[in-house]
C-alpha positions in Angstrom: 13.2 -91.8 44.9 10.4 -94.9 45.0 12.5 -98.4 45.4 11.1 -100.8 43.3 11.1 -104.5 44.0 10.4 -106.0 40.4 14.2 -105.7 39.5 15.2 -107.8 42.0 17.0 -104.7 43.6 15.8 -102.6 46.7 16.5 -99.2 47.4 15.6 -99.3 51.3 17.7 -96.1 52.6 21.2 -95.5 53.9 19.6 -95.3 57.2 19.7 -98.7 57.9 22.6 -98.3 58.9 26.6 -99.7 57.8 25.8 -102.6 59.5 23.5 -103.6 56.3 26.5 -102.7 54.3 28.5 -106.2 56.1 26.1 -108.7 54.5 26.5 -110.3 51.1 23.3 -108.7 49.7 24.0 -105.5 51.5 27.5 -105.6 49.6 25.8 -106.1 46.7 23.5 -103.3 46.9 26.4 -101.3 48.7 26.1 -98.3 45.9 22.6 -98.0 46.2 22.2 -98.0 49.9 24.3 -95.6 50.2 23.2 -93.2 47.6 19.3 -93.4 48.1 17.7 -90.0 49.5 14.5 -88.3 49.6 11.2 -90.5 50.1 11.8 -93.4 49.7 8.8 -95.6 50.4 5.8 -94.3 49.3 3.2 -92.5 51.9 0.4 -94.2 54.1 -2.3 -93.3 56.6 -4.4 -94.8 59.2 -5.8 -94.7 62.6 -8.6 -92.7 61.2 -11.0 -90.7 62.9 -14.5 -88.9 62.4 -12.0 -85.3 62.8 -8.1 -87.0 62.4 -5.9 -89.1 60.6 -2.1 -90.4 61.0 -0.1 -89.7 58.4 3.0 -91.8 57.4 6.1 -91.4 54.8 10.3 -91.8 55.1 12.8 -89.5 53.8 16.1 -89.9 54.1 17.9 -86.4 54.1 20.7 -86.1 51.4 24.3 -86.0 52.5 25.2 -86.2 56.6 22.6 -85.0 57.9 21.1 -86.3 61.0 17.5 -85.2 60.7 15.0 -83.8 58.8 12.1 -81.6 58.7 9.2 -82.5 56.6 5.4 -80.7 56.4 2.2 -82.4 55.8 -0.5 -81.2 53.7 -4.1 -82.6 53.4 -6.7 -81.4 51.0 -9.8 -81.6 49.5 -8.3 -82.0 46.0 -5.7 -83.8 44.5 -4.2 -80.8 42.8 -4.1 -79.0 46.6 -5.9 -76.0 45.6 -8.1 -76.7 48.6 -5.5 -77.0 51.7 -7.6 -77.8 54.9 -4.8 -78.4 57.1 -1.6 -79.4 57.8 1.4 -80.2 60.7 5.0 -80.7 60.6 7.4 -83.4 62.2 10.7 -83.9 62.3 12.4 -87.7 61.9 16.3 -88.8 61.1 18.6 -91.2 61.5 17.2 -92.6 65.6 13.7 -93.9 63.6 15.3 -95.2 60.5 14.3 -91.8 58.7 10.3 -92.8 59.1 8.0 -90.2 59.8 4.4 -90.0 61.5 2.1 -87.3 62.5 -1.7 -87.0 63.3 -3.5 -84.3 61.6 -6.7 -83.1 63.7 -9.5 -80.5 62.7 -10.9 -82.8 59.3 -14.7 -83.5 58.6 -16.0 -86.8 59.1 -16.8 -89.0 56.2 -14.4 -86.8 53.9 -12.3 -87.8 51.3 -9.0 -86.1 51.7 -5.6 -85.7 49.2 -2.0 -85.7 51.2 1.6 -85.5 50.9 4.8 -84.3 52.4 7.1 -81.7 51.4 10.9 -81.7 52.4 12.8 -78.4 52.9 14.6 -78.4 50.0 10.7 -78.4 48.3 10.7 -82.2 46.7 7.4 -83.9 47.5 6.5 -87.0 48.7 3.6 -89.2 46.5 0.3 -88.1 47.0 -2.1 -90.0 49.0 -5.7 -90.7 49.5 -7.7 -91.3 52.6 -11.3 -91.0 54.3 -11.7 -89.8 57.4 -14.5 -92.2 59.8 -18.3 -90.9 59.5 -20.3 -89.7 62.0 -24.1 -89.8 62.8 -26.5 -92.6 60.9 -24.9 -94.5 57.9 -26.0 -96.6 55.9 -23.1 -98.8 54.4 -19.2 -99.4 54.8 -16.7 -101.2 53.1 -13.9 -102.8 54.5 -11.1 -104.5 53.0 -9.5 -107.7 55.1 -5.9 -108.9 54.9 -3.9 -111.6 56.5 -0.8 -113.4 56.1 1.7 -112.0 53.2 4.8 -113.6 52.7 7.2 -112.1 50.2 9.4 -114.4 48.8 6.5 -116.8 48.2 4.4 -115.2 45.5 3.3 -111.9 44.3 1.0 -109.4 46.4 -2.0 -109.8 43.8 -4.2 -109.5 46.2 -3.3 -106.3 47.5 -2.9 -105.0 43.7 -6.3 -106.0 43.1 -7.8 -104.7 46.0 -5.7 -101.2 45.8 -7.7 -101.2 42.4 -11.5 -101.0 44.1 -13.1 -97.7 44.1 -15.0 -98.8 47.0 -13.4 -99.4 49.6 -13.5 -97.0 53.3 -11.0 -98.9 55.0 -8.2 -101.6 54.8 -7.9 -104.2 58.1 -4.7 -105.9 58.1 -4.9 -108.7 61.3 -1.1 -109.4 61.1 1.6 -111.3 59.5 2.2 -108.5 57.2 5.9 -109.5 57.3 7.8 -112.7 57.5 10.9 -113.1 60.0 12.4 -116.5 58.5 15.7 -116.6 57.3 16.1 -117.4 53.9 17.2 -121.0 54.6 13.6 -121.6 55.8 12.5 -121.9 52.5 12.6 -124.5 49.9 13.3 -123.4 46.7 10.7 -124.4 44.5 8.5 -122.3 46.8 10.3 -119.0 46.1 9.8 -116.6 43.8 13.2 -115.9 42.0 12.3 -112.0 41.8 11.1 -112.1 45.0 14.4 -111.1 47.7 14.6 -109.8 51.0 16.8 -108.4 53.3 18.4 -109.6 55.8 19.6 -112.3 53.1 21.2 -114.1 55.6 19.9 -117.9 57.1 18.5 -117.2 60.3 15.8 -115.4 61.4 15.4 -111.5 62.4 16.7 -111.1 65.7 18.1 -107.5 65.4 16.1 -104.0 65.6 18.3 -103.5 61.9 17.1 -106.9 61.0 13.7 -105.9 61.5 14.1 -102.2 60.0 15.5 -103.9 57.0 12.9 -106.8 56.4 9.8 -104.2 56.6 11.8 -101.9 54.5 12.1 -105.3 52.3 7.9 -105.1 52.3 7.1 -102.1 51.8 9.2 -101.5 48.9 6.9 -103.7 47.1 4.8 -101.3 44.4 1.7 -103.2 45.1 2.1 -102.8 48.9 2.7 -99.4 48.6 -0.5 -98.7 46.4 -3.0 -100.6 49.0 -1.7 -97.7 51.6 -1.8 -94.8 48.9 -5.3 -95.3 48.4 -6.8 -96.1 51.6 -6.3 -95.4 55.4 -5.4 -98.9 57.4 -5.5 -99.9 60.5 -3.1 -102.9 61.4 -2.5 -105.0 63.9 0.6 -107.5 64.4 0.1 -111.4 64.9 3.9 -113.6 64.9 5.8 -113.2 62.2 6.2 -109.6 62.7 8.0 -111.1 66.0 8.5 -114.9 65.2 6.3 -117.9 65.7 3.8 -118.5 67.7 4.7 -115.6 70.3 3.5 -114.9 73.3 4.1 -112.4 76.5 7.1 -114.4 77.6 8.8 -115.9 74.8 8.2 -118.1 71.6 7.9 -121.5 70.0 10.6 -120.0 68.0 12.9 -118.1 69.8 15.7 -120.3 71.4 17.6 -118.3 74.1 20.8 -119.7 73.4 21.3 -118.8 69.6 19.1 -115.5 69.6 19.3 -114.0 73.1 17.4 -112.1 75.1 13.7 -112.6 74.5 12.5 -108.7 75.8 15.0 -107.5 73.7 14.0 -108.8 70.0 10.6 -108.3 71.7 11.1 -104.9 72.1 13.3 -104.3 68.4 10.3 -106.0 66.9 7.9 -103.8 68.5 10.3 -100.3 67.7 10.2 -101.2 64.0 6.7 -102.2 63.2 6.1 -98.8 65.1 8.0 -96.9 63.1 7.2 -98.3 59.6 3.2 -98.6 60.0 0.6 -96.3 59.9 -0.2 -97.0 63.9 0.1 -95.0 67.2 1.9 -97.0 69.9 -1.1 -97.8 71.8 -1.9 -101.6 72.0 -5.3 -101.3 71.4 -8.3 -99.3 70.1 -11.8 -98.6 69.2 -13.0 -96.6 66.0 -16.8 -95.5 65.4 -18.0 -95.8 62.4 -21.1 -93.9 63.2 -24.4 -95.8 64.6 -23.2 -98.9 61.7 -20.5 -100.4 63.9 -17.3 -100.1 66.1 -13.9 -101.9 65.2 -11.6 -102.7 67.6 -8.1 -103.3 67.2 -6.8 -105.7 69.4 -3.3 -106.9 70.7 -3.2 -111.0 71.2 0.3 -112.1 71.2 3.1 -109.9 73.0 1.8 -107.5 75.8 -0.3 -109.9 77.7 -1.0 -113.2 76.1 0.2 -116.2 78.2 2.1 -119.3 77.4 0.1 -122.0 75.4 -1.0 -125.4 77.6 1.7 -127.6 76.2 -0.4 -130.8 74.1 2.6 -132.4 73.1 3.7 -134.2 76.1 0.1 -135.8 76.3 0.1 -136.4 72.3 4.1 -138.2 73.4 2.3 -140.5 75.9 0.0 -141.8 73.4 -2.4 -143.3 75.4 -6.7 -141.4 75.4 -5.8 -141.4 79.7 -3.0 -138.4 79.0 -5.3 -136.6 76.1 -8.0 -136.8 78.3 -6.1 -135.5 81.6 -4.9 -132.5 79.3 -8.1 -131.9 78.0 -10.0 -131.8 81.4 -6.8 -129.9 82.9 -4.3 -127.7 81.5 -6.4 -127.1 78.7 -9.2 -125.8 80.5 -7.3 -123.3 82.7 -9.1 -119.9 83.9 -6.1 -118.1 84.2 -4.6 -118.7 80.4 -5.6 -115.4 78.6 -4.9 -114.2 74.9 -5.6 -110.6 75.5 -4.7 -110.0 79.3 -6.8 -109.2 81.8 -6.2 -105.2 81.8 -7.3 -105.7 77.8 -10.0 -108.4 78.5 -12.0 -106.0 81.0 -11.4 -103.1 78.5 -12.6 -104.6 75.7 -15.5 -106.3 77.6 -16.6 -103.1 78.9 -16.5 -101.2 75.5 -18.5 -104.2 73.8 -21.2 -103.0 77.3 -20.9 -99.4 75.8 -21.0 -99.9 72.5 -23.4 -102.3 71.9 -26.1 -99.3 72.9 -24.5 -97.1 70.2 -23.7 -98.8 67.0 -25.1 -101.8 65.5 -22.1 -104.2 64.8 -19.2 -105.0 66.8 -16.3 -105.5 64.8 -12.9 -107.4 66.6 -10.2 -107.5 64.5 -8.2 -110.6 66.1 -4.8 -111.8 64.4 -5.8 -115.9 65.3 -9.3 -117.6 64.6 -12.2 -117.6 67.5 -14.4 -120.4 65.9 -13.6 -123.9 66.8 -12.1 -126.4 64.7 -11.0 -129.9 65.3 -9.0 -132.4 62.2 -11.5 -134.4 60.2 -10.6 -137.9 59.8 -10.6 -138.2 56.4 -7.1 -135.9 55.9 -5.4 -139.3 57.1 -6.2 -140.7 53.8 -5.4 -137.7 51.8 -1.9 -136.9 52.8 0.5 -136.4 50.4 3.3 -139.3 49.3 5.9 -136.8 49.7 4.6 -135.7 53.5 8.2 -135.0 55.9 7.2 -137.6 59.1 6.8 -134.4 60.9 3.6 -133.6 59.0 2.4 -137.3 59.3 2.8 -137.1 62.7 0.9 -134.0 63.4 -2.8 -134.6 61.2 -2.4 -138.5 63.2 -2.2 -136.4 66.6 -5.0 -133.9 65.8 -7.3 -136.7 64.4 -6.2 -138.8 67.8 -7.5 -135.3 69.4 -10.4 -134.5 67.6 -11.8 -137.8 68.7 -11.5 -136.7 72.2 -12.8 -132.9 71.9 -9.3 -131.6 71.3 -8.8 -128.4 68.2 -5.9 -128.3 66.4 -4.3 -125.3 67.2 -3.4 -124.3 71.1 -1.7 -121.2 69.9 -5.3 -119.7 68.5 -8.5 -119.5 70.5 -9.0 -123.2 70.5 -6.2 -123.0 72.7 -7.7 -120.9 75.0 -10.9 -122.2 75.6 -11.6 -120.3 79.3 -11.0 -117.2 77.8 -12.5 -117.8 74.8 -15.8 -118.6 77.1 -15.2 -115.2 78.5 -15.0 -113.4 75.3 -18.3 -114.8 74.1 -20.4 -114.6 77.1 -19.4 -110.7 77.4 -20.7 -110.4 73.7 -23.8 -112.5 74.8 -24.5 -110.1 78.0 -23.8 -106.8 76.2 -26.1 -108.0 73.4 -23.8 -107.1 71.0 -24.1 -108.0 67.8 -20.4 -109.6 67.7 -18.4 -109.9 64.5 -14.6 -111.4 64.8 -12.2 -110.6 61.5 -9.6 -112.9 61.6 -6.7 -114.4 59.6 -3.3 -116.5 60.7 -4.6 -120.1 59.1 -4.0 -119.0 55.8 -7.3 -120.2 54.5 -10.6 -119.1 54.6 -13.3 -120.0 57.2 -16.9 -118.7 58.0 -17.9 -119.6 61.5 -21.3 -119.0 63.3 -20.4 -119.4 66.9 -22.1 -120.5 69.8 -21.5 -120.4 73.8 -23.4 -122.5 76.8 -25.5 -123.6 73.0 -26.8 -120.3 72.6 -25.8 -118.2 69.0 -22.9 -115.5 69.8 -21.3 -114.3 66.9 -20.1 -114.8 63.8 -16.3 -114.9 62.3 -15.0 -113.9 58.7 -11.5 -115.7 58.7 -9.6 -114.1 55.6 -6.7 -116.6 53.9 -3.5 -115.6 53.4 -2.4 -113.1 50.6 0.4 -115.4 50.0 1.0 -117.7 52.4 -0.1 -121.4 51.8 -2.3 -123.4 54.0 -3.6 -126.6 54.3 -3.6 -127.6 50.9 -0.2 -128.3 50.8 -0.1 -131.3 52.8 -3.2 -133.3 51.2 -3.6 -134.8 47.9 -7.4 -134.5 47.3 -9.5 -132.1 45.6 -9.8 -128.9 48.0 -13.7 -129.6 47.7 -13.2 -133.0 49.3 -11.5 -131.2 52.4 -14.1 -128.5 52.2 -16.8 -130.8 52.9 -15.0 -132.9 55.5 -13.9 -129.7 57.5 -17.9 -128.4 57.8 -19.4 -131.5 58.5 -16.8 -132.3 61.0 -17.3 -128.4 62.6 -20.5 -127.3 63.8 -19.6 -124.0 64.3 -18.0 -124.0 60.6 -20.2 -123.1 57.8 -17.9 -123.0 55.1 -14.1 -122.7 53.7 -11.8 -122.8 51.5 -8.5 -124.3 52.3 -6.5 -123.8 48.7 -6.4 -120.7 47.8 -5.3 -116.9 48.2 -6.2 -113.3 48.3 -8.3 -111.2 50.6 -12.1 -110.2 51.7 -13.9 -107.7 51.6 -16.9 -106.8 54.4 -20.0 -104.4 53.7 -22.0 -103.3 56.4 -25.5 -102.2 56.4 -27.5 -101.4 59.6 -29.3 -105.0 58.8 -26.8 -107.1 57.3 -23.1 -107.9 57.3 -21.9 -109.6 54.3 -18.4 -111.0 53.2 -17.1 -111.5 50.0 -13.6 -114.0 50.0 -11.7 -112.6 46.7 -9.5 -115.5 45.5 -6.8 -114.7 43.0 -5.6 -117.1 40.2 -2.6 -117.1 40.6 0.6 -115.8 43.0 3.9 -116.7 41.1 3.1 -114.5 38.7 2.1 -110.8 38.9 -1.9 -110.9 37.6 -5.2 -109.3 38.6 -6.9 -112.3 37.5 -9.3 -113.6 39.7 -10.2 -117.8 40.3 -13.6 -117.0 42.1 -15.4 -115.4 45.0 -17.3 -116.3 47.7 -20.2 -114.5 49.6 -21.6 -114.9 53.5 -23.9 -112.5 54.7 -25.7 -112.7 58.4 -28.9 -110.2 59.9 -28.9 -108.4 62.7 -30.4 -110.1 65.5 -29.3 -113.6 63.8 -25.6 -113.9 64.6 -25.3 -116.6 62.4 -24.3 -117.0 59.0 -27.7 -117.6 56.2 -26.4 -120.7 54.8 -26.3 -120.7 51.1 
């Protein structure tokens, strides 16, 4: 049985466990829980490979048992009438009844069919997927995602994109899922249809909480389209954790009230594991022939260290304190967003690969280009701004003045090892192209290291999320403009609207289209507008339009 998340009801599995069963909405859906068997969430795929793929389902076996048995087939057709291969695995109650397995042996370039088939000969839904070419190729097509939060609005974007007949591969750079607790949100933001699970106030703490909240997402139909038609590969950012995390803790995660940091650190990790189309290591490469190499990267819980605290100096209110943090704990060496084990690895394989394949792609869950506030948001802030939000655009104006970004939890923060990153990119002579999301809007950067061109950065908004926008009172043009002149590495954005982007590659050019839906509180394909950037080899920096 398929849940389905337009009737305000989710089906997510009776292994979740009776602990679901204690909460209001778990009462509530007591019946249901309970009863649900067989696959229950759609299939997925990823990690592909010129010869492999990962493939992904969850069924819940009917009755007591404790485990199940399930066989993969992958063909050629979507009737099966050509089987190429296939694997079994075995999954229960210990991984909340998901199942992966990695089929090996495929052709590169290949469009494959898949599904599963139970022992008592039910079937799962039948997937699609393309396995990684080989050799000299001409074009790919990438899909970009970032920043989906459920209650907020409707997945359009993904239901649009899940539509495309064009598409190789989906990128996801993180906040796929939300962790806040349902008294985070104000009501005039949520969608009515639109629930999750846990339903109680405070955040996911819990490996059930976490089980349950992706369960939550990927009962959504549109969700579960984007992964039957295309293989993904994903990579988490904060909210699959909670804010602004790093190796040894969180802006949000308060010791006293949620425990143990290494422990939700670990849940977090255990569930996004189980209910993603990834392998458990924390980072990888993928050829895509002699076009490009992506990387999957891993920024925010296995080696990223704490962010230089701006506050205090931003307290003291005085340029002397910005200007001691600036010139001090802002510019240490030894901060790192990757760690240094994942620094020299990636570093070496930007060396290697450079030689090999014409683009380097680094899919990054926070933005590399810099950014600092431009003045003018001071006069554009909304009447109805909370002093909290006052407060903030006043400190990163105050900041700006003096050098300072706006963010210390993205690369801005980070500004040694952001130096690192480029100058590696610079000495490989790679031809360096960062895919990022996190802001929630959408950003084209061409940046630049010790004044010499070094890449360029797509920066996808959010599919749901809302950014900027919702603190000013100004046309979105107006903060366009001021953004971009105030940025030199900027060469564009938008900062009001959502959806996704898609990225073609040629062996000359790179170009990125930002796909902006119309609308997100109600379900519609309808689009608002698009935007195109495109860059050549050997320019690594956007062709202004």
């Amino acid at each position: 049985m398929t849940p389905n998340i337009d009737r305000r009801r989710l089906i997510i599995g009776a292994g979740l466990g009776l602990g679901a069963l204690l909460l209001p909405a778990g009462r509530m859906l007591a019946s249901e829980l309970v009863g649900a068997s067989g696959f229950t969430h759609n299939v997925a795929s990823g990690e592909p490979g010129p010869d492999s793929m990962l493939l992904w389902t969850r069924y819940v076996a009917p009755g007591n048992a404790d485990e199940a048995t399930l066989r993969a087939e992958i063909a050629l057709d979507r009737d099966f009438t050509r089987v190429v291969a296939g694997a079994s695995v075995r999954t229960g109650r210990y991984r909340d009844w998901t199942a992966k397995l990695t089929v090996d042996g495929l052709q590169p370039g290949t469009t494959y069919w898949y599904r599963f088939i139970a022992a008592d000969g039910s079937f799962s839904p039948v997937g699609r997927t393309r396995t990684l070419p080989v050799g000299d190729v001409s074009g790919f097509k990438l899909g970009l995602f970032s920043c989906a939060n459920l209650p907020v609005g409707w997945f359009n974007a993904y239901a649009h994109a899940a539509a495309r007949q064009d598409m190789d591969l989906w990128l996801h750079v993180g906040d796929y899922i939300y962790e806040y607790g349902i008294a985070a949100y104000k009501a005039q933001d949520r969608v009515l249809e639109r629930e999750v699970l846990p339903a109680h106030d405070h955040e996911m703490v819990s490996l059930l909480d976490y089980r349950m909240r992706l369960a939550c997402y990927r009962a959504d139909p549109d969700l579960q389209k984007l992964h039957q038609m295309a293989p993904m590969v994903a990579l988490w950012d904060d909210h699959e954790i909670t804010n602004d995390a790093w190796e040894g803790g969180a802006q949000n995660h308060q010791p006293e009230r949620e425990g143990d940091w290494s422990v939700r650190r670990a849940a977090a990790m255990q569930a996004y594991r189980e209910w993603m189309p990834v392998s458990d290591e924390p980072w990888k490469a993928y050829p895509i022939g002699t076009l490009a190499t992506l990387y999957r990267t891993e920024s925010r819980l296995v080696g990223r260290t704490r962010p230089a605290d701006i506050a205090s100096a931003y307290r003291a209110g005085t340029d002397a304190a910005l200007e001691a943090f600036r010139d001090g704990p802002w510019q240490d060496p030894s901060a790192t967003m990757l760690g240094l084990e994942q620094e020299r690895w990636l570093y070496h394989a930007l060396r290697e690969n450079a030689r090999s394949s014409h683009w380097q792609l680094v899919g990054m869950g926070t933005i590399l280009g810099r950014t600092v506030m431009p003045k003018e948001t001071l006069g554009w802030l909304r009447a109805d701004a909370s002093e909290r939000s006052v407060q903030a655009f006043h400190d990163n104006v105050r900041g700006a003045r003096l050098g300072v970004p706006m963010w210390m939890d993205r690369w801005d923060g980070y500004p040694a090892a952001r130096a690192r990153l480029l100058r590696a990119a610079q000495q490989a002579d790679a031809e360096l192209v960062m895919l990022s999301g996190d802001s929630h809007n959408a950003w084209a950067y061409s940046m630049l290291q010790d004044g010499e061109p070094a890449g360029i950065e797509f920066a996808v908004q959010g599919v749901t999320s809302g950014g900027i926008e919702g603190s000013l009172a100004t046309d979105p043009h107006n903060v366009a403009r001021a953004f971009v002149a105030t940025n030199p590495e900027l060469d564009w954005c938008d900062t009001a609207r959502r959806g996704y982007a898609m990225i073609e590659l040629t062996p000359q050019r790179i170009t990125g289209e930002w796909v902006f839906l119309q609308d997100i509180k109600t379900r519609t394909l309808a689009l608002s507008g698009t935007h195109r950037m495109s860059a050549e080899k050997g320019q690594r920096r956007f062709i202004r339009t």
